[in-house]
PDB file with SEQRES, HELIX, SHEET and CRYST1 records, atoms N, CA, C and O in Angstrom:
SEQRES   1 A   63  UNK UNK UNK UNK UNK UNK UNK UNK UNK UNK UNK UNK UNK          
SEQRES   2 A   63  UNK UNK UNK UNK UNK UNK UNK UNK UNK UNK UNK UNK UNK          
SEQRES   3 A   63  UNK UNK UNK UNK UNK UNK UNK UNK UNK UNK UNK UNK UNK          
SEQRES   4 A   63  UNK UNK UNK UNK UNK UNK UNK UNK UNK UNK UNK UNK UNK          
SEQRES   5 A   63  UNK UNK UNK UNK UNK UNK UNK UNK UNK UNK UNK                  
HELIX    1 AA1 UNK A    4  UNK A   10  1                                   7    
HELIX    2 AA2 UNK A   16  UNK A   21  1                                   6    
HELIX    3 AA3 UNK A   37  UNK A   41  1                                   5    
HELIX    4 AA4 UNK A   47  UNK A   54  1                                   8    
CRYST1    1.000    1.000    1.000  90.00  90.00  90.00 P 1           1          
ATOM      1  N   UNK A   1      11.044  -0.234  -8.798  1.00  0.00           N  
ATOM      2  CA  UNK A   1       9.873   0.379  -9.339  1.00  0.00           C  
ATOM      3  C   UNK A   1       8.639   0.103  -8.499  1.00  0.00           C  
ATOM      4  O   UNK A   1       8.453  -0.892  -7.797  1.00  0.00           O  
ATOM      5  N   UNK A   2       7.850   1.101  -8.671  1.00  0.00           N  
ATOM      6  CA  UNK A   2       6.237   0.696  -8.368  1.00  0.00           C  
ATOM      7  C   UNK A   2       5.707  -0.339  -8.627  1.00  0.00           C  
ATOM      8  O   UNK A   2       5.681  -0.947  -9.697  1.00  0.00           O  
ATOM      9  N   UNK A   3       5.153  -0.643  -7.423  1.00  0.00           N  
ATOM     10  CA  UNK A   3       3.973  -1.903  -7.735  1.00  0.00           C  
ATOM     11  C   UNK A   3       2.274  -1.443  -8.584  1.00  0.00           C  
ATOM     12  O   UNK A   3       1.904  -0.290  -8.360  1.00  0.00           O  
ATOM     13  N   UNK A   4       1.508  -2.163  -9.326  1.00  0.00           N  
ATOM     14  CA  UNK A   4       0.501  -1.467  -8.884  1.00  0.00           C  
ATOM     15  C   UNK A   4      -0.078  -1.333  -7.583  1.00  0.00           C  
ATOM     16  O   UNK A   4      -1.030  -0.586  -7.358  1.00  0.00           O  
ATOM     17  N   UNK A   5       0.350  -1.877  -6.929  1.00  0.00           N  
ATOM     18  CA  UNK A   5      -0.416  -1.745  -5.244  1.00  0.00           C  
ATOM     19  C   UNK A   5      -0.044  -0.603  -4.811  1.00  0.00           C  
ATOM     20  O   UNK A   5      -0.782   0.252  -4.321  1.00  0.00           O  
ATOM     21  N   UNK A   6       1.622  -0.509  -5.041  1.00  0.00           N  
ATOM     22  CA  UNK A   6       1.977   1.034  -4.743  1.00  0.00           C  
ATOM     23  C   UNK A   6       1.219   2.282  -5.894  1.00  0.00           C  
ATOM     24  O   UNK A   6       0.831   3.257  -5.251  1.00  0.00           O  
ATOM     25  N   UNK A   7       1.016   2.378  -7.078  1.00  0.00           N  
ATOM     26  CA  UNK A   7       0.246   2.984  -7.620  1.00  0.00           C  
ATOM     27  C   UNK A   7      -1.499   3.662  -7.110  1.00  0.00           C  
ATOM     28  O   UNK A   7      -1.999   4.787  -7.088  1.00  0.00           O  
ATOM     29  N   UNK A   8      -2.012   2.172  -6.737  1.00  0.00           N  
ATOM     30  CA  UNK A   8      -3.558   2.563  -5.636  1.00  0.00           C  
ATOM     31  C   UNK A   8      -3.196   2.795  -4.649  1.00  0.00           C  
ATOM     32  O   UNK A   8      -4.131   3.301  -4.030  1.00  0.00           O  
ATOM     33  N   UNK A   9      -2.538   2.749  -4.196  1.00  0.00           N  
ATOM     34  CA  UNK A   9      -2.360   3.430  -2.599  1.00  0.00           C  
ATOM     35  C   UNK A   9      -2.015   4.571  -2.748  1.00  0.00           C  
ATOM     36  O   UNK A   9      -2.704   5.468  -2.263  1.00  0.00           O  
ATOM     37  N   UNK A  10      -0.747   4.880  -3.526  1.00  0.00           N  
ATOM     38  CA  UNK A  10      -0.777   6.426  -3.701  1.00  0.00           C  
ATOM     39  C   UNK A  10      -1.427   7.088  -4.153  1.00  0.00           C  
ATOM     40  O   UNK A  10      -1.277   8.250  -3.772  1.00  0.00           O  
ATOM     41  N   UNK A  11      -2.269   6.907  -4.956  1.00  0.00           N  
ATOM     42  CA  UNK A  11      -3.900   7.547  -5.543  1.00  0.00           C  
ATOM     43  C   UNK A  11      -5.283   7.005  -4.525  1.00  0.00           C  
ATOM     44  O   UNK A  11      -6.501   7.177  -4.582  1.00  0.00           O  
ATOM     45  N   UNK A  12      -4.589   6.460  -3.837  1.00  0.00           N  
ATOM     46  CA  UNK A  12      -6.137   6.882  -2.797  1.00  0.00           C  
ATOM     47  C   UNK A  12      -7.151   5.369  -3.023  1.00  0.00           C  
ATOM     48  O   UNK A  12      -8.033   5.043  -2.229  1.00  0.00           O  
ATOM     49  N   UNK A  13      -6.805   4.629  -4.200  1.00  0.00           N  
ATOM     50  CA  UNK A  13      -7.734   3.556  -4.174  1.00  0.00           C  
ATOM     51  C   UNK A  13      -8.089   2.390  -3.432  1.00  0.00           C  
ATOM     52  O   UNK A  13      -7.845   1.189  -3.548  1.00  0.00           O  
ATOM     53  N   UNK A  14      -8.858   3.231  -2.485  1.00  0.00           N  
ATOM     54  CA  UNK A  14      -9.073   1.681  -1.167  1.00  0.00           C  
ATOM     55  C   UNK A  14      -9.997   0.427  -1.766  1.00  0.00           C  
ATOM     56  O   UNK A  14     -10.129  -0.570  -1.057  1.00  0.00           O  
ATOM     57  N   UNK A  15     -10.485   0.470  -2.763  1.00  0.00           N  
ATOM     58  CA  UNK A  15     -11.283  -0.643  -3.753  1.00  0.00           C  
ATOM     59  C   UNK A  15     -10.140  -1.280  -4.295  1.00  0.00           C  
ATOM     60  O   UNK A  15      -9.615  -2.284  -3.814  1.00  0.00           O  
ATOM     61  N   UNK A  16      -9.795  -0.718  -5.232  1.00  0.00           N  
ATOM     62  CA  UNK A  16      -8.465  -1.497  -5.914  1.00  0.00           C  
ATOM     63  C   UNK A  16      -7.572  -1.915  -5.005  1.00  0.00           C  
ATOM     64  O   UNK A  16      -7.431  -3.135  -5.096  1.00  0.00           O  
ATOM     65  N   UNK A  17      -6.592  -1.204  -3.772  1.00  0.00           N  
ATOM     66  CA  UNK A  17      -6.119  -1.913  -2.839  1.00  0.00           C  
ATOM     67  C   UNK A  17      -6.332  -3.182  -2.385  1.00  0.00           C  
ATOM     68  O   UNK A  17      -5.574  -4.129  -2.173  1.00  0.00           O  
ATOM     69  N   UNK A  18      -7.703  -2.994  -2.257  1.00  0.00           N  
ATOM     70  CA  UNK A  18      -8.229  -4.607  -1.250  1.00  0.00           C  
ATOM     71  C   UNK A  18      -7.953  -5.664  -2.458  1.00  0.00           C  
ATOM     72  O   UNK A  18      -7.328  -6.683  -2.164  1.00  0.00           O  
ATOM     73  N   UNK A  19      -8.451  -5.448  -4.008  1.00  0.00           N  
ATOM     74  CA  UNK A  19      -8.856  -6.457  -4.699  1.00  0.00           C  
ATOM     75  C   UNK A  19      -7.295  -6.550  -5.651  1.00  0.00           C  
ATOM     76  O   UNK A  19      -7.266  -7.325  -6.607  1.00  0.00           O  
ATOM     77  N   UNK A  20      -6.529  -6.035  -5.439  1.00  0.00           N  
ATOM     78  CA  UNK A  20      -4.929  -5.846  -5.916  1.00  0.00           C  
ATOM     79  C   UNK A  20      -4.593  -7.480  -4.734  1.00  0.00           C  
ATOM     80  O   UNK A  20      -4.171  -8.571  -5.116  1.00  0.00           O  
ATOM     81  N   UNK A  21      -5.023  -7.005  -3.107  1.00  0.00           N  
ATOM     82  CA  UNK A  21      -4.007  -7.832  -2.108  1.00  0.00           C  
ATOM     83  C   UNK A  21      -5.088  -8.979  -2.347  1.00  0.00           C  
ATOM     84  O   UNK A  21      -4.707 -10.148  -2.418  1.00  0.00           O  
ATOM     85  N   UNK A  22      -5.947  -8.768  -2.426  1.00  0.00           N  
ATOM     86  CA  UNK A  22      -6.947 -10.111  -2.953  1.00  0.00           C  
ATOM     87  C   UNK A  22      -6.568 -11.422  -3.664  1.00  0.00           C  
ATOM     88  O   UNK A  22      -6.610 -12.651  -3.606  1.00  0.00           O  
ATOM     89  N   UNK A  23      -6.151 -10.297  -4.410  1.00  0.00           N  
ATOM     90  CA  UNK A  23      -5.933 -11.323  -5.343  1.00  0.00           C  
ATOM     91  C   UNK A  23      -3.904 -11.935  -5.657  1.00  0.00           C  
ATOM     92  O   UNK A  23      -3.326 -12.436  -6.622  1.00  0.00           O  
ATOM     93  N   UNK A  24      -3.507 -11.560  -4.388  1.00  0.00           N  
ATOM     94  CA  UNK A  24      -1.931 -11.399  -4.141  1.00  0.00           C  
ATOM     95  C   UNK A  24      -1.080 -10.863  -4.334  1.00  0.00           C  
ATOM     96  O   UNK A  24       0.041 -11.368  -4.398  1.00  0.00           O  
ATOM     97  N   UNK A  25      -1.245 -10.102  -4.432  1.00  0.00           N  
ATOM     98  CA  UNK A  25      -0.100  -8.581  -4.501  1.00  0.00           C  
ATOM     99  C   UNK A  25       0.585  -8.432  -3.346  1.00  0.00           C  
ATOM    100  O   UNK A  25      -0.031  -8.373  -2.282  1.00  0.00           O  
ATOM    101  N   UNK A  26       1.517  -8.375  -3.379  1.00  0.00           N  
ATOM    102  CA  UNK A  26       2.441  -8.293  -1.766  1.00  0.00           C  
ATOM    103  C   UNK A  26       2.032  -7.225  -1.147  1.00  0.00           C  
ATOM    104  O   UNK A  26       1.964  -6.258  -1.905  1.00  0.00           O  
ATOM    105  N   UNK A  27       1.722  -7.005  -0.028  1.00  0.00           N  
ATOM    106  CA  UNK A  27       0.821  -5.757   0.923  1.00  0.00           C  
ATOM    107  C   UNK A  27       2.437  -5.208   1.433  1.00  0.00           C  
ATOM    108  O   UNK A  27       2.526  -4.046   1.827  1.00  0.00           O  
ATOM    109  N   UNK A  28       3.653  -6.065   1.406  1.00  0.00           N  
ATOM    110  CA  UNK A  28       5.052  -5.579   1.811  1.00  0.00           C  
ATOM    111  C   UNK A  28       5.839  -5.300   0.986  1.00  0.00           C  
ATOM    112  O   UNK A  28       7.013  -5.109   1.300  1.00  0.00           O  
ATOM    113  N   UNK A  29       5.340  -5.182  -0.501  1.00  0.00           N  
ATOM    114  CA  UNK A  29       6.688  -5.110  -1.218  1.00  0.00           C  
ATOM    115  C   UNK A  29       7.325  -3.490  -1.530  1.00  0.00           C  
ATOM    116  O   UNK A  29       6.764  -2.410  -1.343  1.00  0.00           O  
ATOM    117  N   UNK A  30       8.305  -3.691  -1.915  1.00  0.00           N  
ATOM    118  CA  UNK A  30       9.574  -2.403  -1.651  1.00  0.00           C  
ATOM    119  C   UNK A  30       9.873  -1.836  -2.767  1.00  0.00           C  
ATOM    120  O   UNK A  30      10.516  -2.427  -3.635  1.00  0.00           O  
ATOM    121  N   UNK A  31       9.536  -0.872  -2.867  1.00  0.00           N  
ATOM    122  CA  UNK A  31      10.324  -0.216  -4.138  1.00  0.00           C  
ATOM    123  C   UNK A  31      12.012   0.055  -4.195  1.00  0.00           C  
ATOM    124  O   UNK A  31      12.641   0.178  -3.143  1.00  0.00           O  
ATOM    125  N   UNK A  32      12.552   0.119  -5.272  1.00  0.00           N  
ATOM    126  CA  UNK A  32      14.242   0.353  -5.454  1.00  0.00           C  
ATOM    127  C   UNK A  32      14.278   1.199  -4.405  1.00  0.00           C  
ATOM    128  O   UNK A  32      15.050   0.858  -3.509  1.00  0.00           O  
ATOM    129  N   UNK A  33      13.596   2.331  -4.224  1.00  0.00           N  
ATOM    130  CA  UNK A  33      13.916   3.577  -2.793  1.00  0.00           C  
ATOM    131  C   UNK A  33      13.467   2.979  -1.373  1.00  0.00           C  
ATOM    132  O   UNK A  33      13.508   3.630  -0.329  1.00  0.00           O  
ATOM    133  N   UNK A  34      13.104   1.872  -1.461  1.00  0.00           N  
ATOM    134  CA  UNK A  34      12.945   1.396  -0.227  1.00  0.00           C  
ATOM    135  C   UNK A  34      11.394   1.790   0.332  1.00  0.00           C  
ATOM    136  O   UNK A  34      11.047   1.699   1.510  1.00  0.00           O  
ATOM    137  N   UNK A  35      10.594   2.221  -0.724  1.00  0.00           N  
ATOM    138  CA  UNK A  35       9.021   2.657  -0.080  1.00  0.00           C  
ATOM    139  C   UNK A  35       7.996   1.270  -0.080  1.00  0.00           C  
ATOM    140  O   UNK A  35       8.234   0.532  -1.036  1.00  0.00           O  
ATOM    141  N   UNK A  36       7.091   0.877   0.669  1.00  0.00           N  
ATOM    142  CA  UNK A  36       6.083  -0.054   0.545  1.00  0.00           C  
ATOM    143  C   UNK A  36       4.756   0.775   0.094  1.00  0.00           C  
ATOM    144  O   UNK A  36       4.872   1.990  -0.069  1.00  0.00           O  
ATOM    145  N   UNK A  37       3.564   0.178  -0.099  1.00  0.00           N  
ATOM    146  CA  UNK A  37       2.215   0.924  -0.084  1.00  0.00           C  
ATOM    147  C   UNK A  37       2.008   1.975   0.779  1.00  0.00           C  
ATOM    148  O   UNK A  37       1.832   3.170   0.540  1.00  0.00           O  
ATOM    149  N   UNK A  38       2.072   1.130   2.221  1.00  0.00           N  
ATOM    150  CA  UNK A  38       2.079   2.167   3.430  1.00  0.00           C  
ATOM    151  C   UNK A  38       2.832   3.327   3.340  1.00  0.00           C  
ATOM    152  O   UNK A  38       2.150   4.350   3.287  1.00  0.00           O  
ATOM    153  N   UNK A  39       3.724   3.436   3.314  1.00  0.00           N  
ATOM    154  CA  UNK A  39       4.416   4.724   2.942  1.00  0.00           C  
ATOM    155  C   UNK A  39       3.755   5.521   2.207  1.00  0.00           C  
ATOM    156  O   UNK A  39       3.036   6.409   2.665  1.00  0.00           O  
ATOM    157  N   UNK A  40       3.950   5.261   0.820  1.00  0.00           N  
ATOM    158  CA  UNK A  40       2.658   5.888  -0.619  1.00  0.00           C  
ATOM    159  C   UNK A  40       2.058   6.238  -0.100  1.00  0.00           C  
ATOM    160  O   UNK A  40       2.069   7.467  -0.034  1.00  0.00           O  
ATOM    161  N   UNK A  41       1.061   5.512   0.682  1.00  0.00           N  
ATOM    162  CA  UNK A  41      -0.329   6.159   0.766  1.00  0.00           C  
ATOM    163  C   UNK A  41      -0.360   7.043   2.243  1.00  0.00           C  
ATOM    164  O   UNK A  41      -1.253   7.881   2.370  1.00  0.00           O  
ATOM    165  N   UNK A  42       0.809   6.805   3.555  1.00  0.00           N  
ATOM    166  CA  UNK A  42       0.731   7.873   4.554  1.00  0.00           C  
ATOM    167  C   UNK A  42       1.550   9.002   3.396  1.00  0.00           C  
ATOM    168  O   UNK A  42       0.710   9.355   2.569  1.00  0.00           O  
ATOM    169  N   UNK A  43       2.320   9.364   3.240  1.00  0.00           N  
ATOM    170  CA  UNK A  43       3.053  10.062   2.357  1.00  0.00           C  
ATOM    171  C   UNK A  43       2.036  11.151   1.620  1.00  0.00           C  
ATOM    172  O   UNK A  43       2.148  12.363   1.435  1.00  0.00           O  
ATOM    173  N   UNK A  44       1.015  10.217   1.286  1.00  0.00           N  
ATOM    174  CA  UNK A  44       0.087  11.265  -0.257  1.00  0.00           C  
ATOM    175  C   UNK A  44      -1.273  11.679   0.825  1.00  0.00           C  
ATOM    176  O   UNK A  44      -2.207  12.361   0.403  1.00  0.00           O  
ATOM    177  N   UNK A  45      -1.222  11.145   2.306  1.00  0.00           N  
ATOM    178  CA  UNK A  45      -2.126  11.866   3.202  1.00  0.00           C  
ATOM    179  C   UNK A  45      -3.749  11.081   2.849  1.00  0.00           C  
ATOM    180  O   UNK A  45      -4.872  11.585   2.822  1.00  0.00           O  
ATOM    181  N   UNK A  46      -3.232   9.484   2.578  1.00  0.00           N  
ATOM    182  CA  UNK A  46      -4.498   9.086   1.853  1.00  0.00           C  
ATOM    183  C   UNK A  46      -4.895   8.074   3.373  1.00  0.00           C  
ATOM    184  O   UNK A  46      -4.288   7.007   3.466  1.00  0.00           O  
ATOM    185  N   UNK A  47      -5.966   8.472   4.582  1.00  0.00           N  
ATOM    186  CA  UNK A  47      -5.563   7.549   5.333  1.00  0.00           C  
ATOM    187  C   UNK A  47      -6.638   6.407   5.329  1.00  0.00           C  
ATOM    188  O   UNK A  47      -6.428   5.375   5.968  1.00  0.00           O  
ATOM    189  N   UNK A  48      -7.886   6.608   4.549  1.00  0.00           N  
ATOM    190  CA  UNK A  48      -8.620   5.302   4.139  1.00  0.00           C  
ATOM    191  C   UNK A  48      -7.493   3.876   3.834  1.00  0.00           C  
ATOM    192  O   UNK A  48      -7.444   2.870   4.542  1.00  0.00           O  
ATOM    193  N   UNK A  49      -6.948   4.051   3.027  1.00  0.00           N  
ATOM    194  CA  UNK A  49      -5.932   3.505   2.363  1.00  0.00           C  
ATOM    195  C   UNK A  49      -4.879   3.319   3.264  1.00  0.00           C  
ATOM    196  O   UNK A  49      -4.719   2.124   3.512  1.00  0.00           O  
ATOM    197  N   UNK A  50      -4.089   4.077   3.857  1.00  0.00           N  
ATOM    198  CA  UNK A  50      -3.662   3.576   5.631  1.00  0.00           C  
ATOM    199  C   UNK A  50      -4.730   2.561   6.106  1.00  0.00           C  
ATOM    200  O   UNK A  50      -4.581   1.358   5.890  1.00  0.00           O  
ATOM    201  N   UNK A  51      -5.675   2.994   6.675  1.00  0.00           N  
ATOM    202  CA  UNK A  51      -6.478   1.899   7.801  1.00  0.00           C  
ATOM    203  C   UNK A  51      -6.692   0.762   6.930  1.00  0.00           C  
ATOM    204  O   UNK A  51      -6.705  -0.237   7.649  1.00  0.00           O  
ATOM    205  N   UNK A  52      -6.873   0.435   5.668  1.00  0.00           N  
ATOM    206  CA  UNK A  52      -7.267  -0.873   4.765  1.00  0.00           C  
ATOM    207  C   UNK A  52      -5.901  -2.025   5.117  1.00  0.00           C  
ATOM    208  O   UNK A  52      -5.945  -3.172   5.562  1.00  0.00           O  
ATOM    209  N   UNK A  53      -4.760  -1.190   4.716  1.00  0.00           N  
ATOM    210  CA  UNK A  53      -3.602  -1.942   4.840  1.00  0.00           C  
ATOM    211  C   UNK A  53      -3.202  -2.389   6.232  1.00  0.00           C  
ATOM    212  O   UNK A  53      -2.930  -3.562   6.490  1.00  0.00           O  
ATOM    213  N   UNK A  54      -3.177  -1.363   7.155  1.00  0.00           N  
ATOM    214  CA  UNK A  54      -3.185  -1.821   8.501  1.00  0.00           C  
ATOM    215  C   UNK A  54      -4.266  -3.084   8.715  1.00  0.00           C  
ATOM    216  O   UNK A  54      -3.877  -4.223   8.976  1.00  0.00           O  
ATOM    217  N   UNK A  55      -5.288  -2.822   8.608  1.00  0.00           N  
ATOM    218  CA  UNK A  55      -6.398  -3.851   8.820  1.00  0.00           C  
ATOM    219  C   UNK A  55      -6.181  -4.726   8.066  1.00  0.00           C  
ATOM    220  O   UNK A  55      -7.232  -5.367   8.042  1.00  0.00           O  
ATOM    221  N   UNK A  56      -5.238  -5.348   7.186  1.00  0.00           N  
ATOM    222  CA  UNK A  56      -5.081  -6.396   6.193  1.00  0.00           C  
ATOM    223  C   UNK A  56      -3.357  -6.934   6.550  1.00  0.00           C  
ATOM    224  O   UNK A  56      -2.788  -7.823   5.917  1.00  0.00           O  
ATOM    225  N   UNK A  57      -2.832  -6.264   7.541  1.00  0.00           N  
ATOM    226  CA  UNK A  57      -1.875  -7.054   7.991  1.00  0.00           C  
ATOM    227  C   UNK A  57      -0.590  -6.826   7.470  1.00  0.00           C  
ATOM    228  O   UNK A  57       0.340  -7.632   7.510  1.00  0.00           O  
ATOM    229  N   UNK A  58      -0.559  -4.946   6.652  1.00  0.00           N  
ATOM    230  CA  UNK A  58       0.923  -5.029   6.292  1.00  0.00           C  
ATOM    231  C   UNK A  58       1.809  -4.461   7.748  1.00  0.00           C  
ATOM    232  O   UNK A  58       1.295  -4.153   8.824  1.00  0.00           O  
ATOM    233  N   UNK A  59       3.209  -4.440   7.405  1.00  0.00           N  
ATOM    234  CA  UNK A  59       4.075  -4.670   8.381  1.00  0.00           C  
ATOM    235  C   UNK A  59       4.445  -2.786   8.685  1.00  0.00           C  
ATOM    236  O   UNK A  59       5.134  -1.908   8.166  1.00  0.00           O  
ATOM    237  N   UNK A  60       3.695  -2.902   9.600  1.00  0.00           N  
ATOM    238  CA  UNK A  60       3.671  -0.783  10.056  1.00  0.00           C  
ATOM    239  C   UNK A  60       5.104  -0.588  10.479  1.00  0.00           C  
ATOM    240  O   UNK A  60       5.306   0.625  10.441  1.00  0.00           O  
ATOM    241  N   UNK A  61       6.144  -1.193  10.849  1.00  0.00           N  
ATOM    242  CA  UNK A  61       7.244  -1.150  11.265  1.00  0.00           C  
ATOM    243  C   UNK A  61       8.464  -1.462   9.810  1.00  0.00           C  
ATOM    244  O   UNK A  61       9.674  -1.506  10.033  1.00  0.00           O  
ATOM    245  N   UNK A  62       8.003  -1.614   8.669  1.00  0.00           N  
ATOM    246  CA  UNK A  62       8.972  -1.518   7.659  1.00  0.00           C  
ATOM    247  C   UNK A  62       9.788   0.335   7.388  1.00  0.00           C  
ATOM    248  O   UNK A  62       9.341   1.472   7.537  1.00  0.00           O  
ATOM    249  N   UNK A  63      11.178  -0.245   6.927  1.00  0.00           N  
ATOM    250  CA  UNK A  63      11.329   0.813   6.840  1.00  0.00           C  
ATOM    251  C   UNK A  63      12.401   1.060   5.347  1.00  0.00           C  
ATOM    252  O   UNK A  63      12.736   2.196   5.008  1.00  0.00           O  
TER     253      UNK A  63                                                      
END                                                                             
């Protein structure tokens, strides 16, 4: 299942993102289908939300 992290990322929330990994939310974690945030949010064309996560150190090479 979805994280909420995966939830703001796929809706675009680069506020909630930051204060989700802030406060420890895995910036890598995997859904049952194998998706992370990054995905979600390149996927839904959200790329604020791309550059936050990149710039916060998730792993661009998961797959």
């Amino acid at each position: 299942g979805a994280t909420p992290l995966h939830i703001a990322a796929f809706n675009g929330k680069t506020d909630c993102v930051r204060l989700l990994i802030s406060w420890g939310a895995n910036i890598n974690s995997v859904t049952t289908e194998g998706c992370t945030p990054l995905h979600y949010a390149a996927y839904m064309g959200k790329s604020d939300v791309v550059r936050v996560l990149l710039a916060l150190g998730c792993d661009a090479s998961a797959r």
